[in-house]
C-alpha positions in Angstrom: 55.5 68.5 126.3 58.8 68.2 128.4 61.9 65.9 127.1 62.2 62.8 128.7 64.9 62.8 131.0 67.9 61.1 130.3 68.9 57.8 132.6 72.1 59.0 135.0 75.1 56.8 134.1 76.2 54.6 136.8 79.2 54.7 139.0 81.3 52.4 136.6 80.3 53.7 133.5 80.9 56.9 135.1 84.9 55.8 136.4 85.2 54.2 132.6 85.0 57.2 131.4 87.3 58.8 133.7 89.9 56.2 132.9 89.6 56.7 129.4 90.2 60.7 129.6 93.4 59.7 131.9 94.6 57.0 129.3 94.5 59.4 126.4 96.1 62.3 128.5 98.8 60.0 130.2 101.8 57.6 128.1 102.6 53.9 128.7 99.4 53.2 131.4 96.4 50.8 130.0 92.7 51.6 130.5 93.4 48.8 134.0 95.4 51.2 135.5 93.9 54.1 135.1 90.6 52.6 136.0 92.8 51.8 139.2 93.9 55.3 139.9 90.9 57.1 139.0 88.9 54.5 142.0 90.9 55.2 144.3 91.3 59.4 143.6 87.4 59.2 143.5 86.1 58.0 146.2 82.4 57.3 147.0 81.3 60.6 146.3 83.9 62.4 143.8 84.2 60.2 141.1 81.2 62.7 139.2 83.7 66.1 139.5 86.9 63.8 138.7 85.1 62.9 135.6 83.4 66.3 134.7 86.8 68.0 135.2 88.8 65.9 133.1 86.1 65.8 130.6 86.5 69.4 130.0 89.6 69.9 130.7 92.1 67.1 129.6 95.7 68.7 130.0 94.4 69.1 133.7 97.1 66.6 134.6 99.8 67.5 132.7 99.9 71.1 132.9 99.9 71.8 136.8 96.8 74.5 136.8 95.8 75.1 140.4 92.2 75.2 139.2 92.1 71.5 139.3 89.7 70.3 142.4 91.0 68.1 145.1 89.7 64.5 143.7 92.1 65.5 140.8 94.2 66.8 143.1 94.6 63.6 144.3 94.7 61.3 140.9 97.6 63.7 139.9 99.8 62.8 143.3 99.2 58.9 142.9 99.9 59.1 139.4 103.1 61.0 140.1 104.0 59.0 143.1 103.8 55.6 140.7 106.8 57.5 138.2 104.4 58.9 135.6 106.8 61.2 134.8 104.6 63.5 132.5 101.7 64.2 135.3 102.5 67.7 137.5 100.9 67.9 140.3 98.8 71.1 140.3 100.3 74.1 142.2 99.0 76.8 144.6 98.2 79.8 142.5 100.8 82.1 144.8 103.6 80.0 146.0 103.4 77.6 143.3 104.2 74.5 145.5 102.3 71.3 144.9 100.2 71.5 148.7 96.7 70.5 149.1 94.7 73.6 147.3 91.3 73.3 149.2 90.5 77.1 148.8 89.0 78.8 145.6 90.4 82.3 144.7 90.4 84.3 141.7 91.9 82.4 138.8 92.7 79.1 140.5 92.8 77.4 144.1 95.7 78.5 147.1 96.9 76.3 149.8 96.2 76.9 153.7 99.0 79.4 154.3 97.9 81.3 150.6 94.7 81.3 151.5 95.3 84.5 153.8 96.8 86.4 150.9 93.6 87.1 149.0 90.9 86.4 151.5 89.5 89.8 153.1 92.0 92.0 151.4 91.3 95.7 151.9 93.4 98.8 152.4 94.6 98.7 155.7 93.4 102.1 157.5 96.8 102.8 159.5 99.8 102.0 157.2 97.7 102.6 153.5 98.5 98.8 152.2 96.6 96.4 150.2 96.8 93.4 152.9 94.8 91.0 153.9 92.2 91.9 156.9 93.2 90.9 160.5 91.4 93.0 162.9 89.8 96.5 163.1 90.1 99.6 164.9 88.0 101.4 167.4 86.0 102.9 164.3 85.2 99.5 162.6 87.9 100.2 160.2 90.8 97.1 158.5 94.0 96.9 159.8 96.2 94.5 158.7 98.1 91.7 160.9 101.2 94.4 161.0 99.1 97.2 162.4 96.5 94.8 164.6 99.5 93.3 166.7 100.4 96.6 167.4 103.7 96.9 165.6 104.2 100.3 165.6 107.7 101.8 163.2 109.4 104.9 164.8 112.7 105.4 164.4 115.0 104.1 166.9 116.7 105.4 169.6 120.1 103.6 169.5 120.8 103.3 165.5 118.6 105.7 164.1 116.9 103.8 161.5 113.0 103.4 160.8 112.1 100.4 161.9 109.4 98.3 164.1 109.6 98.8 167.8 110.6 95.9 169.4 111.1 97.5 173.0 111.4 100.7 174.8 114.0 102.4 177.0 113.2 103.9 180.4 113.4 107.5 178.6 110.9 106.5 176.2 112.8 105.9 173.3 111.7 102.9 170.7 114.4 100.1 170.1 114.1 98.3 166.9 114.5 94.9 167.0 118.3 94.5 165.8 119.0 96.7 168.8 117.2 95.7 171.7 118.5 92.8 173.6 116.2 90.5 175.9 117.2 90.5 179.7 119.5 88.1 180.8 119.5 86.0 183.6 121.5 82.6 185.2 119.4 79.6 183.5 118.7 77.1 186.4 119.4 74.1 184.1 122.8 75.1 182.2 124.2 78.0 184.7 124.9 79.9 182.1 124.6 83.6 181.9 121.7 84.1 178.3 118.5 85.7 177.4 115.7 84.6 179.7 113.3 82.5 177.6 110.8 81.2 179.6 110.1 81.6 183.2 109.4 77.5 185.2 108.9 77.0 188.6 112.7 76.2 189.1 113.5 79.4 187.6 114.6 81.7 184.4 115.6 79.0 181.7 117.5 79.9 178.5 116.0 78.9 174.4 118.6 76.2 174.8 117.4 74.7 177.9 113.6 75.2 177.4 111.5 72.0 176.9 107.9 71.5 175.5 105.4 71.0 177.8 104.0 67.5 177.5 100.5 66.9 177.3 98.4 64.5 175.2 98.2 65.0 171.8 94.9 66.2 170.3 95.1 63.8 167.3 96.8 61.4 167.8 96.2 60.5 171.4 100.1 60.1 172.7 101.6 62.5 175.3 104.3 64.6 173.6 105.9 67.8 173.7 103.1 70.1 172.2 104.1 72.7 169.5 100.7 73.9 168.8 98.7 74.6 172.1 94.9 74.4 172.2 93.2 77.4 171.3 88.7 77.7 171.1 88.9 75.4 167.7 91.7 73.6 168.2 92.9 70.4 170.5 96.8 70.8 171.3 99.1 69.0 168.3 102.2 67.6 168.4 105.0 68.4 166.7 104.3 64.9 164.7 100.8 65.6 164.0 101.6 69.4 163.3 103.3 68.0 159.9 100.3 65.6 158.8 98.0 66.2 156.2 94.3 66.7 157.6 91.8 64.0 156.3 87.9 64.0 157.1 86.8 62.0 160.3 84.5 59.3 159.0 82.0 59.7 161.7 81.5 63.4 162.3 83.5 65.1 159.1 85.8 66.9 161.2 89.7 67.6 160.2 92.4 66.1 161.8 96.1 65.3 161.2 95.0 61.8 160.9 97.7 58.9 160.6 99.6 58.4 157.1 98.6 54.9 157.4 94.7 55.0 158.4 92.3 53.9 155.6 89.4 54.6 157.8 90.2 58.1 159.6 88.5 58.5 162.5 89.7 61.7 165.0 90.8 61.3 168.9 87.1 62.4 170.3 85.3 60.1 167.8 87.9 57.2 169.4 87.2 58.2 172.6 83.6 57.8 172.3 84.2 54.0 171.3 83.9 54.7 167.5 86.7 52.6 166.0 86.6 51.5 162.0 89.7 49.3 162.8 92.4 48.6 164.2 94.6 51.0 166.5 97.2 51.8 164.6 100.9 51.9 166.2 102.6 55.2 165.6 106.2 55.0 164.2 109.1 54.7 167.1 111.2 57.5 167.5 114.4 56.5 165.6 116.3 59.5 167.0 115.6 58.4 171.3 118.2 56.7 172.9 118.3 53.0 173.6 118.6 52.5 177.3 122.1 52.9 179.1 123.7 54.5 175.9 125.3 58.2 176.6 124.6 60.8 173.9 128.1 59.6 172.3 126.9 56.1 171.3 123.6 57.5 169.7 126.2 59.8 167.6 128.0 57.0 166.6 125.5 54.4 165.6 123.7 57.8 163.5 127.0 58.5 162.0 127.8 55.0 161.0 124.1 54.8 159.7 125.3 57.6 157.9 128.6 56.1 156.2 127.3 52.6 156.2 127.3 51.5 152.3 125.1 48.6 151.8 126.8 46.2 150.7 130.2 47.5 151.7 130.0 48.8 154.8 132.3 52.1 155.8 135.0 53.1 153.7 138.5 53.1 155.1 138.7 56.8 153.7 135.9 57.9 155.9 136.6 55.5 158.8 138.5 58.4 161.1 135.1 60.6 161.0 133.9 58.5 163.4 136.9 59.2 165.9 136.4 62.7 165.5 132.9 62.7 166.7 133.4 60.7 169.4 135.2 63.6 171.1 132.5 66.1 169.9 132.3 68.4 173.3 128.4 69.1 172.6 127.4 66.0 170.7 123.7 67.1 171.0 124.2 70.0 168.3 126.1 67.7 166.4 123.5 65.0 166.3 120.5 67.8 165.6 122.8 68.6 162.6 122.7 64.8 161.7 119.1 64.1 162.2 117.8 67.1 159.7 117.3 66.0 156.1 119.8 69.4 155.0 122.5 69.2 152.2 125.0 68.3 154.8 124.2 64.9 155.7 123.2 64.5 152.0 126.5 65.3 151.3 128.4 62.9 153.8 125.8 60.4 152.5 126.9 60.9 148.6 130.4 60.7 149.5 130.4 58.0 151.5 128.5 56.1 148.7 131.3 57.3 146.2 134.3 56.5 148.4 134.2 52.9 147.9 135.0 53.0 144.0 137.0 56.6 143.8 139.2 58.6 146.2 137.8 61.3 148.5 139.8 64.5 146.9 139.6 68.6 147.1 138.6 68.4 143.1 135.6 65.8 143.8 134.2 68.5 146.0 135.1 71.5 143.5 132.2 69.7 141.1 129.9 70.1 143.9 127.7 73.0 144.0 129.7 75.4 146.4 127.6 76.6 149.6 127.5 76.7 153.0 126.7 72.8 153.5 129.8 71.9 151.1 132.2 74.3 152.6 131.3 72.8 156.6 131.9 69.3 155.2 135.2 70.0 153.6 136.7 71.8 156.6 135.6 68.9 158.6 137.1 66.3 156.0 140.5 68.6 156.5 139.7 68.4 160.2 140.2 64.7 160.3 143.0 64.0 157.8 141.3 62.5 155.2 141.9 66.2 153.0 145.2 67.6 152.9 145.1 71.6 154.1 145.0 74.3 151.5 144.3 77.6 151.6 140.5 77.5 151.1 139.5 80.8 150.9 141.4 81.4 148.1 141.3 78.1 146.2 137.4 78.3 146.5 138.2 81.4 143.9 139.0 79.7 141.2 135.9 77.4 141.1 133.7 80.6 141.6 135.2 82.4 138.7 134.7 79.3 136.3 130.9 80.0 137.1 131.5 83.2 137.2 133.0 83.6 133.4 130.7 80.4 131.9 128.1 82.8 130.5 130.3 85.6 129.9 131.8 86.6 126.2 135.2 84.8 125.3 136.9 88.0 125.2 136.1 88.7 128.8 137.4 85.6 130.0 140.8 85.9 128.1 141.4 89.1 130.2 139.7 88.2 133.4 141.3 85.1 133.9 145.4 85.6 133.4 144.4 88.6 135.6 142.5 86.8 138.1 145.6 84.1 138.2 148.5 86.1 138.4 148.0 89.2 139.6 145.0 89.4 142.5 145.4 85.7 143.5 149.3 85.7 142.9 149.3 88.9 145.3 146.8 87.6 148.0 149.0 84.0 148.3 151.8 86.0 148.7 150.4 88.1 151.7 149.2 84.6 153.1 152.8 83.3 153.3 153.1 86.3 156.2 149.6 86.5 157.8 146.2 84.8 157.8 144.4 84.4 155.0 141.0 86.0 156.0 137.7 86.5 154.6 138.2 89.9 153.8 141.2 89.3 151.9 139.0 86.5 150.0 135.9 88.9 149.1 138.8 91.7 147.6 139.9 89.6 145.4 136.6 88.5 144.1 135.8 92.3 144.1 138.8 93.6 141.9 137.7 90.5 139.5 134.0 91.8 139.4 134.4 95.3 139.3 136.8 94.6 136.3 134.3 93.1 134.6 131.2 95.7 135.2 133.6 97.7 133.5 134.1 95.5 130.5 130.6 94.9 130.4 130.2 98.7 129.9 132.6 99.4 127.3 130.5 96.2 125.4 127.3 98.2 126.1 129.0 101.3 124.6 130.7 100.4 121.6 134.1 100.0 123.1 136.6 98.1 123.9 139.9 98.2 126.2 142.4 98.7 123.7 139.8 101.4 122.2 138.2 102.8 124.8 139.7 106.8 126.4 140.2 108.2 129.4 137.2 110.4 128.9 135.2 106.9 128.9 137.1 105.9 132.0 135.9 109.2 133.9 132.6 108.6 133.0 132.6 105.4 134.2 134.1 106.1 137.7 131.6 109.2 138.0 128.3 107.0 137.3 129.3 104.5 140.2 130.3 104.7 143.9 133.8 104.7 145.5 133.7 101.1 145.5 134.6 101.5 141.4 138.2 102.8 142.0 139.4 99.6 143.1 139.5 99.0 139.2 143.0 100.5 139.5 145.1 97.0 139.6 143.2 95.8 136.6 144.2 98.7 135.1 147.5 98.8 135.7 147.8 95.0 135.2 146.6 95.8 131.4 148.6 99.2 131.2 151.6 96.6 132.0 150.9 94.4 129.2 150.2 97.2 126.7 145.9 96.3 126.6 145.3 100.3 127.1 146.4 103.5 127.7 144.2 104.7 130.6 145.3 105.2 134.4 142.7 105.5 137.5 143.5 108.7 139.3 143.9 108.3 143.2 140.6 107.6 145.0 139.5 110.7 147.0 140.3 110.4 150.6 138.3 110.1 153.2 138.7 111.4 157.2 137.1 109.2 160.1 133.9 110.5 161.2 132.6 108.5 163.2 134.0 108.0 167.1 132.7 106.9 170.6 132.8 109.8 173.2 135.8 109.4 175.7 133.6 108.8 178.8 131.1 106.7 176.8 134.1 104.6 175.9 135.7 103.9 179.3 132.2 102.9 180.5 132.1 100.7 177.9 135.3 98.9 178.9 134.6 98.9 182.2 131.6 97.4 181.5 133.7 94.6 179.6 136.2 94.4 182.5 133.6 94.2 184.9 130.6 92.8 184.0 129.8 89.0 184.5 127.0 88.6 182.4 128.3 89.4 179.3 130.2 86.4 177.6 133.5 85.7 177.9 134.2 86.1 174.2 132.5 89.4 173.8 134.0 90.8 176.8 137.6 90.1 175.5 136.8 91.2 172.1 135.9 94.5 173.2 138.6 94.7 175.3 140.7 94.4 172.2 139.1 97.0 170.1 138.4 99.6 172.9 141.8 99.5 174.7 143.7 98.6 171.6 142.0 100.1 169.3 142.1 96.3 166.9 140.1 95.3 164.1 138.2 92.2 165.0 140.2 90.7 161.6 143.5 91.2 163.1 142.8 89.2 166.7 140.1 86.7 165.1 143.4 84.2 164.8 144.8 84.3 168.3 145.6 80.8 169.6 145.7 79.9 173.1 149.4 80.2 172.5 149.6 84.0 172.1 148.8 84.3 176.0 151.7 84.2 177.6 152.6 84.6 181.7 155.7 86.0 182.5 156.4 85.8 186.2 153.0 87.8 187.5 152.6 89.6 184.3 150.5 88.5 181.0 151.2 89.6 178.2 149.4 89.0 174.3 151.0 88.6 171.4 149.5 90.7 168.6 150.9 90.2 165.7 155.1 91.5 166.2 154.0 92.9 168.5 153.3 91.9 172.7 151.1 94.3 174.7 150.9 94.0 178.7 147.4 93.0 179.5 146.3 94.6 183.1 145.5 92.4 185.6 141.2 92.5 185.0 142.1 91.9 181.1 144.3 89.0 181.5 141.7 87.1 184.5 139.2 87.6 181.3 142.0 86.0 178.6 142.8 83.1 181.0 139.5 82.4 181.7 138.9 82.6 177.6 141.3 79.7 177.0 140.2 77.7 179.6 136.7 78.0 178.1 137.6 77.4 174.6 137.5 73.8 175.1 133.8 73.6 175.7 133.4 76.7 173.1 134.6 74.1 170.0 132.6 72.4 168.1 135.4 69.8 167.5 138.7 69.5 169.8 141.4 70.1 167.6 144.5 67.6 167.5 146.9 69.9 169.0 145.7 71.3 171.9 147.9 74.8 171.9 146.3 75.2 168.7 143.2 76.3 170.5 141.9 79.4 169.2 140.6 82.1 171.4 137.9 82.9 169.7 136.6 79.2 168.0 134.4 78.9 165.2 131.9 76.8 164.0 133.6 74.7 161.2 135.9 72.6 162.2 139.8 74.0 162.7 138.5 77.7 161.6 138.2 80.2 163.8 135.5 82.6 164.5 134.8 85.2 161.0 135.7 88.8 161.5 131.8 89.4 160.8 130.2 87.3 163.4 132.6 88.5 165.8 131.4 92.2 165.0 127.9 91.6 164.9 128.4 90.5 168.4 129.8 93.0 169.7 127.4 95.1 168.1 124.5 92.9 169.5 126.1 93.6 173.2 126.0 97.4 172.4 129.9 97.4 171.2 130.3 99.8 167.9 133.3 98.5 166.7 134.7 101.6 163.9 133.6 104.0 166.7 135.4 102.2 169.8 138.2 101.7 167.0 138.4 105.1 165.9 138.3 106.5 169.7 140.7 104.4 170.7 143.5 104.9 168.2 142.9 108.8 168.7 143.7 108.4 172.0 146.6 106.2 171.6 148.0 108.6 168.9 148.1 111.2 171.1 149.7 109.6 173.9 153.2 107.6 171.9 155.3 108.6 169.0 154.0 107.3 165.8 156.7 103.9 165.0 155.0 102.4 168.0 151.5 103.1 167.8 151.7 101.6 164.5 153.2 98.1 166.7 150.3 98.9 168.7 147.3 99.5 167.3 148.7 96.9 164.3 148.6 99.3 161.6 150.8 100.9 158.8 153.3 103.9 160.1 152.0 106.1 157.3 148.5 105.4 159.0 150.0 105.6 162.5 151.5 109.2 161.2 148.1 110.3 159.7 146.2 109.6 163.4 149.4 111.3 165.1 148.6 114.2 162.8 145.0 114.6 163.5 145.6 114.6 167.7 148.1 117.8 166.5 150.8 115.8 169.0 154.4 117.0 168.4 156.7 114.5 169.8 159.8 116.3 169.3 160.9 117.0 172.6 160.2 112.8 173.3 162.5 112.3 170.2 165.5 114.2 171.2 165.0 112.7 175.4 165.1 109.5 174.2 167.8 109.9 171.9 170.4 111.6 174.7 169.5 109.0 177.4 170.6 106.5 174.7 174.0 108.2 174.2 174.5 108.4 178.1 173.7 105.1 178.4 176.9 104.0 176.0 178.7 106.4 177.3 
């Protein structure tokens, strides 16, 4: 005799339930509201697995498992989107962000981009890893998506190094990708001289230049620039649709990028075929596209006003000249992309321009900022403008970043480090700035000496020791366990021997001949190339020019102004430092044409125009880091030690010592040490030079 079968509960009792589990789970909501939520999570069909789930598992929405399925999914994002602080909404298994976790996996549920990661995993059969399947091989065999495109890793002709081949030379040989460079050609829309990116009908166009191709929009209907084109299951999406959560078409089930504000989905072919729950539904305007008959300039200004605009009183007079110094922006369009993204920068402008109606805009305000990139971009433009005084910002950022440096270090560490830091490796680095530049090199020393002295602190902690105990046995030890980089602990070192903290002194660091150098030939290619060569940019062609006839670091001509080009009669000449080099005719048609370019190079015109620098960079008033200018050198095929090192060789061997050292904008010791590696023996110069000058006062 079978049981008799129980009576299934009805949708409401069913939802009652459900409410209850979510009233117990969640503080300060009645049973009404969570009777509310759990309806509309639930749907027509899910309110049964929303109440089973929850049922068995009531922390579901409060501990973030990415086991919970999508109707409580759901209930957990409406809960946490009405300020119910205690719900977390549940997490992909892998990348642990709260996304829509449709897929099941082994212990929990992934999102669309996770879901790769652990479907079809297999050992690849060409490179031996555990990846996920892509493709197979001519024997039926995995291959992963590294090995089924094709990427093959040799190592590469040009640097050496093991890496994916990117291109190939006409000999054969494989360029990774950091060394092969993409064709250039004259873009038909900007005339300038870049990588080809795409090929139109007017002709080669550069990345900056290129436009979407505009087509209608597979989801939402509108013709816009496409950013995913149609493939054998897909329509072609636009970039608005591409960012839209897929929802189910009521009519056939199909998903779409369906508007944010559709209660009754229904996807562009059902539409089409006259299937329409309600209303169209207008898609939101464009808030970045120009109103008609205003230049780039006015959008720029009404966003940045937007921007600095407090509610209820309107723009600070603190911030008021920003706006003057974007009106003269010479590529407003970069400045306006930089606007429109929702990045720290903005965020920043917008906090401060917030703050600047009850407190004055000062260096220290932004010191209890987190320092990054975004903070540092907005102070030099601040400085840029007037509303910050100038300071020497590389360094001053030092003393913020050894506060958070020291906060979680041992007292005793931080009584050392920081008279140390204060007045001996800053106190020396101002002192050199009162001369020369301060550059970022000089910066990252002095944050080296500080961190090196405190691995070695560190040490002596993990051993037992400290520096007034510690030998010069534990000192060797130390400098043998590490790298070169270690005897730079010598001015700490001395800086305590001074003050009677130890007894220990750093022997001299081993010294070290240059190796590496650029074949003669291969080097007066190269600048000829530079001389010659129209297609390369202006900036790279008089950087090499720089370090391959004068053998420069990039850090010692990084700070030329427009001003350090000077015409004498027919002749150009650059000053370098003390001292002036005569620039050959091909150079100085390159330097000219430099600083009339730099205008258009700036991403803001500076106040004084013979303030220009050669060689601009992106903040505002800075010019171009010593890095970036080496990397692109080294992107155009320009080694910069081995063009340095040739060139200096060559220069040694040609003038006394004293003025190669004017020259090449080095030490005379140094100078003397590259005079004595050419075996040159000026001797005979010497004593000519020193007879015409007694004829000549005779």
């Amino acid at each position: 005799m079978t049981s008799p079968r129980k009576p299934a509960k009805s949708r409401q009792d069913v939802l009652d339930l459900a409410a209850r589990h979510v009233a117990a789970v969640i503080e300060g909501i009645d049973l009404a509201d969570a009777l509310d939520f759990v309806d509309r999570a639930g749907g027509t069909r899910a309110f049964r697995q929303l109440e089973a789930h929850l049922a068995d598992n009531p922390d579901s929405l409060v501990s973030g498992s990415s086991d919970a399925p999508i109707p409580v999914q759901r209930l957990a994002e409406l809960l946490s989107e009405a300020s119910h602080s205690t719900v977390v909404v549940p997490r992909c298994l892998r990348c642990g962000k709260p996304k829509q976790l449709r897929h099941i996996v082994p212990g929990g549920r992934a999102c669309e981009s996770c879901y790769l990661h652990f479907r079809h995993r297999a050992q690849c059969s060409r490179c031996g890893r555990d990846r996920p399947v892509r493709g197979k091989d001519e024997q039926q065999r995995p291959l992963c998506a590294t090995c089924c495109r094709g990427r093959k890793v040799e190592n590469c002709g040009a640097c050496g190094r093991l890496l994916r081949v990117a291109a190939r030379r006409d000999d054969g040989a494989a360029l990774c990708p950091n060394c092969y460079h993409a064709p250039e050609s004259r873009c038909h829309s900007c005339e300038r001289t870049a990588p080809t990116y795409a090929h139109t009908d007017e002709g080669p166009i550069c990345k900056g230049c290129y436009q979407r191709p505009k087509r209608r929009c597979g989801a939402c209907g509108d013709v816009r620039g496409i950013d995913c084109r149609a493939d054998a299951g897909e329509p072609d999406i636009c970039g608005r649709c591409r960012a839209r959560r897929k929802r189910a078409c009521l009519i056939c089930g199909t998903l779409y990028p369906a508007n944010p504000l559709a209660r009754q989905p229904v996807c562009l072919p059902c539409r089409d075929a006259g299937h329409i729950l309600e209303p169209d539904l207008a898609e939101p305007a464009d808030r970045t596209r120009r109103r008609a008959h205003e230049t780039i300039h006015d959008a720029l200004r009404h966003k940045l006003s937007d921007l600095l605009t407090h509610p209820d009183h309107g723009i600070a007079d603190q911030l008021a000249p920003l706006i003057g110094v974007f009106d003269t922006v010479p590529r407003p369009a970069n400045v306006m992309n930089w606007l429109q993204k929702r990045g720290s920068g903005p965020r920043l402008l917008r906090e401060l321009a917030l703050r600047a109606h009850t407190e004055p805009i000062t260096h220290e305000l932004l010191d209890g900022y987190p320092q990054g990139y975004a903070l540092h971009r907005a102070r030099d433009l601040l400085v840029h403008a007037g509303i910050l005084p100038e300071r020497t910002e590389l360094l001053d950022r030092i003393d913020v970043w050894l506060d958070n440096l020291l906060r979680e270090q041992p007292e005793h560490h931080a009584k050392l480090l920081r008279p140390f830091t204060s007045w001996q490796a800053l106190r020396r680095a101002r002192n050199r700035a009162r001369h020369r530049p301060i550059t970022r090199n000089a910066a990252t020393y002095v944050r080296s000496q500080v961190t090196i002295a405190l691995d070695f602190l560190t040490w002596l902690d993990a051993h037992g020791k400290t520096l007034d105990t510690a030998t010069q046995a534990d000192l060797d030890r130390w400098l043998d366990t590490g790298t070169q980089t270690n005897y730079f602990l010598s001015t700490f070192i001395d800086w305590a021997k001074k003050r009677g903290l130890c007894d220990l002194t750093v022997p001299s660091r081993p010294g070290t001949e240059p190796d590496t150098f650029l074949g003669e030939d291969d080097r007066w290619s190269t600048l000829r190339r530079c001389l010659h060569n129209a297609s390369l940019p202006l900036d790279i062609r008089a950087a090499g020019i720089l370090v391959l006839l004068f053998g420069r670091t990039t850090t010692s001509f990084a700070h030329l102004t427009v001003t350090d080009l000077e015409r004498i009669d027919a002749e150009t000449y650059l000053r370098l430092g003390d001292f002036t080099a005569l620039l050959p005719p091909a150079a100085a048609a390159i330097f000219h044409a430099l600083a009339d370019a730099t205008t258009g190079r700036e991403t803001f015109h500076r106040a004084e125009p013979h303030a220009r620098y050669l060689f601009p960079g992106r903040s505002p008033g800075r010019p171009a880091a010593s890095h970036i200018l080496a990397r692109k050198l080294r992107a155009h095929g320009i080694s910069t030690l081995s063009s340095r090192n040739s060139a200096r060789a060559a220069w040694a061997r040609e003038i006394p010592g004293p003025i190669a050292a004017d020259l090449l904008g080095i030490d005379i010791n140094t100078a003397t040490r590259w005079a004595q590696r050419t075996r040159r023996d000026w001797t005979d110069y010497l004593a000519t030079r020193a007879a015409d000058q007694t004829r000549a006062i005779q």
